[in-house]
py3Dmol code that shows the C-alpha trace and the ligand (Angstrom):
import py3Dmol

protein = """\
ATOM      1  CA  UNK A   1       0.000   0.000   0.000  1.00  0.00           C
ATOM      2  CA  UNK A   2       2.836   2.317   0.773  1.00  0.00           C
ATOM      3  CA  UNK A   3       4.207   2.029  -2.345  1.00  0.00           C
ATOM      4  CA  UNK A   4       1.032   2.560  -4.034  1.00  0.00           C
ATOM      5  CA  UNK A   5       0.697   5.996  -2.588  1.00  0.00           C
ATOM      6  CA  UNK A   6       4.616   6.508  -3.282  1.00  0.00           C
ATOM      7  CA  UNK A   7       3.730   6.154  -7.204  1.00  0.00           C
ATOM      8  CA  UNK A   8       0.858   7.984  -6.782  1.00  0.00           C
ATOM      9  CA  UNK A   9       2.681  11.134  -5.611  1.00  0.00           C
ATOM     10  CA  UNK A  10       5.696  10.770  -8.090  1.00  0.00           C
ATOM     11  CA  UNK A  11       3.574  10.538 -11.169  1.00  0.00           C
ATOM     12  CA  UNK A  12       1.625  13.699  -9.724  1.00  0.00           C
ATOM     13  CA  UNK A  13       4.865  15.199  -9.132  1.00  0.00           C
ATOM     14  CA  UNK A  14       5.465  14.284 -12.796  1.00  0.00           C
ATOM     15  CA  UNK A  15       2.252  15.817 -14.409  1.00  0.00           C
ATOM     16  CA  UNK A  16       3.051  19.346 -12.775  1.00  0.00           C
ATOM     17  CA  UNK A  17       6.507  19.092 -14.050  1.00  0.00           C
ATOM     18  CA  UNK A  18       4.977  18.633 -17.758  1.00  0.00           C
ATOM     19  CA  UNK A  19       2.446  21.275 -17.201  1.00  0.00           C
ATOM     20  CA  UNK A  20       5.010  23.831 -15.985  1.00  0.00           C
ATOM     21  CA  UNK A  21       7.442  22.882 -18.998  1.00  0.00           C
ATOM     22  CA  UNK A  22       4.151  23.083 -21.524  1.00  0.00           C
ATOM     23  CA  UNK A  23       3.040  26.164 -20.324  1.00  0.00           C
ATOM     24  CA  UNK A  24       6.911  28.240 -20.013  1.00  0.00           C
ATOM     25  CA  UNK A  25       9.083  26.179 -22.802  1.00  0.00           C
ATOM     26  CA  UNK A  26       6.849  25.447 -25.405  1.00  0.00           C
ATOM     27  CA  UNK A  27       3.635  27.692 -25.331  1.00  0.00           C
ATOM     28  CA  UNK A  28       4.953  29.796 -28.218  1.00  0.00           C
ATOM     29  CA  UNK A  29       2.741  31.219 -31.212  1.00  0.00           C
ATOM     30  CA  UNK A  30       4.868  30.043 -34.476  1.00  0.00           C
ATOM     31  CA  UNK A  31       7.142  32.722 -36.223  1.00  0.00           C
ATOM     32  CA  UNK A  32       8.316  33.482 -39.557  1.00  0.00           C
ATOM     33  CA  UNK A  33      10.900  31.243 -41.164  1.00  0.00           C
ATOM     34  CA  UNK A  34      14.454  32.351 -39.896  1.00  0.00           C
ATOM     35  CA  UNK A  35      12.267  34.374 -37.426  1.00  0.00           C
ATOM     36  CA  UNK A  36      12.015  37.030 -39.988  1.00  0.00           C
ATOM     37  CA  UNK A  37      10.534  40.649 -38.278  1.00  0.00           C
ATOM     38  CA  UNK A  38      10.677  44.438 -38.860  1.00  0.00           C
ATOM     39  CA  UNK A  39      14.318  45.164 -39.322  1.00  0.00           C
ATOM     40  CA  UNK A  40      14.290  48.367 -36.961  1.00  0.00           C
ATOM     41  CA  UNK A  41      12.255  46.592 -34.148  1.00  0.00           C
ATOM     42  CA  UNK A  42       8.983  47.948 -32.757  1.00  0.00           C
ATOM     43  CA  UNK A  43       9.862  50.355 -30.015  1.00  0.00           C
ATOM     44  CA  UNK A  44      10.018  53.227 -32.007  1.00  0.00           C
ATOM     45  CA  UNK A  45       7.124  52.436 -34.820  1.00  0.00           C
ATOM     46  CA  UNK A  46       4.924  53.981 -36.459  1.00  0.00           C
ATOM     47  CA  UNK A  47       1.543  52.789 -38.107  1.00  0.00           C
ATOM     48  CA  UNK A  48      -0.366  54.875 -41.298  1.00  0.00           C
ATOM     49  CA  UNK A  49      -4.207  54.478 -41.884  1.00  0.00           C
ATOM     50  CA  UNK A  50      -4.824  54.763 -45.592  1.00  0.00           C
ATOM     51  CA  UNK A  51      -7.666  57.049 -46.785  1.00  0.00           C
ATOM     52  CA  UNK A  52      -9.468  53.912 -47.953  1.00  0.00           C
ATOM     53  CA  UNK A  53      -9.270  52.655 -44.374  1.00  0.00           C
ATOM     54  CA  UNK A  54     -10.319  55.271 -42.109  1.00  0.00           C
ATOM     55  CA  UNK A  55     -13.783  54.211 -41.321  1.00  0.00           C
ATOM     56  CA  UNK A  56     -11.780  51.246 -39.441  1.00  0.00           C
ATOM     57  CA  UNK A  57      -9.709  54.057 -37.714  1.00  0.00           C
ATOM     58  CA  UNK A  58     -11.337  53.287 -34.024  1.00  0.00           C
ATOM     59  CA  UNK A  59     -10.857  49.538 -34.624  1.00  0.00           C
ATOM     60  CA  UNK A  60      -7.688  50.321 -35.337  1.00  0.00           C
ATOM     61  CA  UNK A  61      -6.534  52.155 -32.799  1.00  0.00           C
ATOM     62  CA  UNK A  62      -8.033  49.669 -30.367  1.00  0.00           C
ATOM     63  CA  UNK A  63      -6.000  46.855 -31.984  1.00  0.00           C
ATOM     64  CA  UNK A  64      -2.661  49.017 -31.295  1.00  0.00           C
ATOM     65  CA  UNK A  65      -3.502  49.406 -27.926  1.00  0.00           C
ATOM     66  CA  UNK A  66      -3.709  45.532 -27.230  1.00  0.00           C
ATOM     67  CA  UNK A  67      -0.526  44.989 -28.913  1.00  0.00           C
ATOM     68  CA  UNK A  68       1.034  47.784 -26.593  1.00  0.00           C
ATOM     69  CA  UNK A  69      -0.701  46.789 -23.449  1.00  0.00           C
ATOM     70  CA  UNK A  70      -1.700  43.106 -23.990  1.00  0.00           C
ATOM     71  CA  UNK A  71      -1.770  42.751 -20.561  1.00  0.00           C
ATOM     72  CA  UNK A  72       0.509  39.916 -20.290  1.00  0.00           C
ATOM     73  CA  UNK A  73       3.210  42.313 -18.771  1.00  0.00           C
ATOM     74  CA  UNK A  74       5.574  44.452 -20.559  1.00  0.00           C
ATOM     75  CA  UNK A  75       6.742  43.808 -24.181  1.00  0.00           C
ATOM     76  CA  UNK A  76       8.627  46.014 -26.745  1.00  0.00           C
ATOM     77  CA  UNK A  77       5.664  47.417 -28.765  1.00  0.00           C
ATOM     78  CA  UNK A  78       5.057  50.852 -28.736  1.00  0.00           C
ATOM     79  CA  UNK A  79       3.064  52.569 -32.641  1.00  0.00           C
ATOM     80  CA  UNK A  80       2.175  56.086 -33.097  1.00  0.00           C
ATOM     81  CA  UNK A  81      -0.140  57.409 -36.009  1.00  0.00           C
ATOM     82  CA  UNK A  82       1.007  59.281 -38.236  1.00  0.00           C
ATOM     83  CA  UNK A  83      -0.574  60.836 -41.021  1.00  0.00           C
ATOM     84  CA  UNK A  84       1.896  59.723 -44.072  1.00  0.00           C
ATOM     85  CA  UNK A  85       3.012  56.774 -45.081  1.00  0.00           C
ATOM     86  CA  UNK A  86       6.840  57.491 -45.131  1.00  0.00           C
ATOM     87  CA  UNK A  87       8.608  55.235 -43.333  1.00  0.00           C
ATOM     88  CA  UNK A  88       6.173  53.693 -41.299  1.00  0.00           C
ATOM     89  CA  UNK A  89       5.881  50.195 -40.202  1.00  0.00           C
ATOM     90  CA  UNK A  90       2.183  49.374 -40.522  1.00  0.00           C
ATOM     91  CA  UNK A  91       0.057  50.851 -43.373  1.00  0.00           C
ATOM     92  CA  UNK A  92      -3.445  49.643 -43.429  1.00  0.00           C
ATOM     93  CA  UNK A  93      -5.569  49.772 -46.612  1.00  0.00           C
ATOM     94  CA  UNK A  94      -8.869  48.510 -47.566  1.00  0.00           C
ATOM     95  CA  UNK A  95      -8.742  46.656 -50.821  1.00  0.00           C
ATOM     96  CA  UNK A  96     -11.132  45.654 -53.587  1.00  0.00           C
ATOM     97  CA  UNK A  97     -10.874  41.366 -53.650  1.00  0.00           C
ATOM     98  CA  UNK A  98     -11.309  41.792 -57.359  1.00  0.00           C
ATOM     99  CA  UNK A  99      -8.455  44.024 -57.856  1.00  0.00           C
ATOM    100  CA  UNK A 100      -5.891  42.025 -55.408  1.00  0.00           C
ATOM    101  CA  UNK A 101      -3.748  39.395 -56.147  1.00  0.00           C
ATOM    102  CA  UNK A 102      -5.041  37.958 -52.623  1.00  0.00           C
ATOM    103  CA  UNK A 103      -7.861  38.688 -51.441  1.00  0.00           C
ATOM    104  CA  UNK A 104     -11.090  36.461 -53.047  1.00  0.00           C
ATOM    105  CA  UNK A 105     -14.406  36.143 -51.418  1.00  0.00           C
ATOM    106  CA  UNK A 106     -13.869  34.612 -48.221  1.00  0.00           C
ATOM    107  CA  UNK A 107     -10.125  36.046 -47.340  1.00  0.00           C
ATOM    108  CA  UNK A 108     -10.926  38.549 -44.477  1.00  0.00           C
ATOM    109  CA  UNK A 109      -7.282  40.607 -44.829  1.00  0.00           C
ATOM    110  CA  UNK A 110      -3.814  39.488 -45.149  1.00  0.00           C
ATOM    111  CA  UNK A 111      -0.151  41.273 -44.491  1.00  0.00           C
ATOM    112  CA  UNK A 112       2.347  42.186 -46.832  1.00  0.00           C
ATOM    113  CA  UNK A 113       6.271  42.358 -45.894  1.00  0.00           C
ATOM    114  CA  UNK A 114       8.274  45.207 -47.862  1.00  0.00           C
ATOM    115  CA  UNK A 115      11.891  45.928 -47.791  1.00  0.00           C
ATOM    116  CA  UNK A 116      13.187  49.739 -47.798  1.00  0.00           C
ATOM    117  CA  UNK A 117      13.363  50.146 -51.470  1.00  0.00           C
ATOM    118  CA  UNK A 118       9.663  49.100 -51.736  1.00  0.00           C
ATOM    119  CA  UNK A 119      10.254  44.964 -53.239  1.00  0.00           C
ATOM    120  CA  UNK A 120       7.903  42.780 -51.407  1.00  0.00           C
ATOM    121  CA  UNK A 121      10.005  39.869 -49.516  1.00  0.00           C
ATOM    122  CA  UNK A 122       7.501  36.981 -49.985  1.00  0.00           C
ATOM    123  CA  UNK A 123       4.735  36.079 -52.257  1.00  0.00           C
ATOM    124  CA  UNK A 124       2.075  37.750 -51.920  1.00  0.00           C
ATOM    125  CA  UNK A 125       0.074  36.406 -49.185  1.00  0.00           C
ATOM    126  CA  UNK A 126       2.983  34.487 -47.395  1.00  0.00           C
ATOM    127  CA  UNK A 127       5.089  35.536 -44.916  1.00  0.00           C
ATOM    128  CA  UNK A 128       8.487  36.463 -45.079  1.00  0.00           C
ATOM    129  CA  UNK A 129      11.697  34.763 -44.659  1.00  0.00           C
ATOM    130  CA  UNK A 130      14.223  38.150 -44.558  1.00  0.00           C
ATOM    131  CA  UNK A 131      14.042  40.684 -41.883  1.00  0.00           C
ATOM    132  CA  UNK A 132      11.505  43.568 -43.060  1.00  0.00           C
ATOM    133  CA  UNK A 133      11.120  47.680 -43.191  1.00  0.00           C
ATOM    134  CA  UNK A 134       7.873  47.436 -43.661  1.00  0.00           C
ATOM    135  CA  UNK A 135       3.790  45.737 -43.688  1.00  0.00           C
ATOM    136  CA  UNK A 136       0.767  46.994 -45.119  1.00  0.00           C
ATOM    137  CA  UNK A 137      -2.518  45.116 -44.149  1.00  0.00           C
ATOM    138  CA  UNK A 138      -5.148  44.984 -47.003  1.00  0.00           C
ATOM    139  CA  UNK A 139      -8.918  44.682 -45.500  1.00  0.00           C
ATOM    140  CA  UNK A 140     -11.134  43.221 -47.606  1.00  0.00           C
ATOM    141  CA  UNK A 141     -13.765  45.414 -48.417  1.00  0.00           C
ATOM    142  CA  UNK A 142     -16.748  43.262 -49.057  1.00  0.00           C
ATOM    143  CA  UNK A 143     -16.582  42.545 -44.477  1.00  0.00           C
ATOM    144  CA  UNK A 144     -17.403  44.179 -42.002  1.00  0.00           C
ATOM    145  CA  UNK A 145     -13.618  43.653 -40.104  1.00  0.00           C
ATOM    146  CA  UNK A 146     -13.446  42.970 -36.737  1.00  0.00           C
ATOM    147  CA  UNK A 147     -10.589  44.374 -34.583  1.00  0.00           C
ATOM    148  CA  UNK A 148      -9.741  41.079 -33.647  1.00  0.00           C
ATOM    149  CA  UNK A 149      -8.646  40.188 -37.184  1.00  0.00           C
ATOM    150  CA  UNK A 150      -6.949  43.641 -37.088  1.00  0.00           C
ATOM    151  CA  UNK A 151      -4.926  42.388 -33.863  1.00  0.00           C
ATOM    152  CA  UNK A 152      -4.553  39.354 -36.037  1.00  0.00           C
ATOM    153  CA  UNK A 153      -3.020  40.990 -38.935  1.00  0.00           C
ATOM    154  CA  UNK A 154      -0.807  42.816 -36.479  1.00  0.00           C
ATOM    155  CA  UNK A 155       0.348  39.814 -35.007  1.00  0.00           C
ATOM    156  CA  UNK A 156       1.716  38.689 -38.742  1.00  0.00           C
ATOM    157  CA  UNK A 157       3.279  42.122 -39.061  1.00  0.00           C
ATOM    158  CA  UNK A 158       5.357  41.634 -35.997  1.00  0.00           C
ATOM    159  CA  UNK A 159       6.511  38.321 -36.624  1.00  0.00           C
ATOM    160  CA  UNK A 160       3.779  36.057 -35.876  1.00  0.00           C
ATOM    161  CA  UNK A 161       2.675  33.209 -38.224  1.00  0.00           C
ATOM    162  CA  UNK A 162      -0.123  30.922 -37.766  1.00  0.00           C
ATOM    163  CA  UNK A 163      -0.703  28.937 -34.614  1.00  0.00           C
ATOM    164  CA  UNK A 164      -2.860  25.413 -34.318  1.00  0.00           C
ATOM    165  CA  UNK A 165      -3.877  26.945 -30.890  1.00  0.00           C
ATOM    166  CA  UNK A 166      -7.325  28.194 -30.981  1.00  0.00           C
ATOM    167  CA  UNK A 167      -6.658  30.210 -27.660  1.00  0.00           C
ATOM    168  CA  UNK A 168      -4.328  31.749 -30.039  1.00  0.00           C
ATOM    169  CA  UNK A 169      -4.930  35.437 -31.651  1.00  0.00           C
ATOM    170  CA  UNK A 170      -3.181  33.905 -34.505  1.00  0.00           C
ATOM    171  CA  UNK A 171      -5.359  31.006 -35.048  1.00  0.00           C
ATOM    172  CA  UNK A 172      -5.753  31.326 -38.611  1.00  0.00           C
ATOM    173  CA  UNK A 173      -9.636  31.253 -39.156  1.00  0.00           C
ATOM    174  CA  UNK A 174     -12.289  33.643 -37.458  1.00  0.00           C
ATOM    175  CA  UNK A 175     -14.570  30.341 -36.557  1.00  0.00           C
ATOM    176  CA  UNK A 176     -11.781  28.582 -35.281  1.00  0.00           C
ATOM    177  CA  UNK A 177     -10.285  31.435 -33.049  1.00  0.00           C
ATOM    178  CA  UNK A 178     -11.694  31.053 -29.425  1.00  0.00           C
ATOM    179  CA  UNK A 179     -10.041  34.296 -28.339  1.00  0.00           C
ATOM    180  CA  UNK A 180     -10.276  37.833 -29.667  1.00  0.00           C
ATOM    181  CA  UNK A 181      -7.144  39.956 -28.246  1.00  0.00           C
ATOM    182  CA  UNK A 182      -3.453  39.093 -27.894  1.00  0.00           C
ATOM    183  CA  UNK A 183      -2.970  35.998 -25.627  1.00  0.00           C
ATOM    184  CA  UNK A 184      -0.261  34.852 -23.707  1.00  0.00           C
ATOM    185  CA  UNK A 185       2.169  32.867 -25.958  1.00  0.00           C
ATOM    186  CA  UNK A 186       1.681  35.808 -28.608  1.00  0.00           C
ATOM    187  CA  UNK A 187       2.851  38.016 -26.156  1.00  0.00           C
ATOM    188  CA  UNK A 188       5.827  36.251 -24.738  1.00  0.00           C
ATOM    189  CA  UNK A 189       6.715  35.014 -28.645  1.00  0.00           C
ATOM    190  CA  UNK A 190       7.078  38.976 -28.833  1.00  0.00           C
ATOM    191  CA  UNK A 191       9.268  39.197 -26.495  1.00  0.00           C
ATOM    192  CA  UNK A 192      11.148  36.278 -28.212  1.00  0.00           C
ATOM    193  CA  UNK A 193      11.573  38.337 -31.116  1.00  0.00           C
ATOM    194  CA  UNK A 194      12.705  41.632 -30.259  1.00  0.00           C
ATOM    195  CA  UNK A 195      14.597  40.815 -26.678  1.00  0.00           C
TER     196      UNK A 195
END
"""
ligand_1 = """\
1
ZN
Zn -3.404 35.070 -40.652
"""
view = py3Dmol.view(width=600, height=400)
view.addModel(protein, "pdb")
view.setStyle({"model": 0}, {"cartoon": {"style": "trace"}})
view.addModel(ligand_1, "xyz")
view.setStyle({"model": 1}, {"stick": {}})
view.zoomTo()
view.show()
């Protein structure tokens, strides 16, 4: 009987051993290959909102202030507006699907990685495998965008691919995603990044 209960507390021991390793080693939101991100860092960034996007301004706004308080603790971010697109990090459009090599019917948005003499770095609508100047996000225009696809498309700007984890803000469909601001492995993969 003794040694019953001496199992009993070593494979309990065990399980909180995995769960502490699962939650602070591996709980990390995928990155880019090479983990590719904006070439300047994002301490000092700044973010544009295209005339065709400004009736997403507020939704906009509100996804910068997740990414710079995600409330996970501190992390690097910090975006200003500014009201040109020279030299920015983060220009958001809205786009016509019919007009854009990605969008179609059902894609919601998608990121695009630039270098600083304006040639894109992947194809469009993958991510980048080169260090970056800088994103535009092109909103689809035939939705009605959420700002938790906004913090989404954010979250590829910075560095972020897709993650299988559907408490992850980078879960890569809207029915799938469970969450709708930046969660904790986003936040720490941030860190990751730019630290
Ligand atoms: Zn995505």
């Amino acid at each position: 009987m003794k040694k019953y209960v001496n199992k009993m507390i070593l494979s309990m021991f065990a399980l909180v051993i995995g769960a502490f390793i699962s939650t602070n080693v591996f709980a990390m939101t995928p990155t880019w290959p090479n983990d590719a991100k904006f070439d300047r860092g994002v301490s000092n960034a700044y973010y544009y909102v295209d005339g065709t996007a400004t009736s997403y301004t507020s939704r906009i706004n509100a996804a910068v202030d997740n990414w710079v308080d995600t409330g996970w603790g501190w992390n690097p971010i910090y975006l200003y507006p500014v009201a040109s697109n020279y030299a920015t990090h983060i220009d958001f459009y809205v786009s016509n699907y019919q007009q854009d090599a990605v969008l179609d019917n059902y894609t919601l948005a998608y990121a695009g990685f630039w270098d600083i003499n304006s040639n894109r770095l992947s194809p469009a609508g993958y991510g980048p495998s080169v260090d970056y100047f800088y994103t535009e996000v092109k909103m689809n225009e035939i939705f009605d965008i959420q700002t938790s696809t906004i913090i989404h498309e954010m979250g590829h700007c910075f560095g972020l691919a897709h993650s299988t984890d559907h408490y992850s803000i980078m879960y890569p469909t809207l029915e799938g995603t469970y969450v709708t601001t930046v969660q904790k492995a986003d936040h720490d993969t941030i860190n990751y990044l730019y630290n």
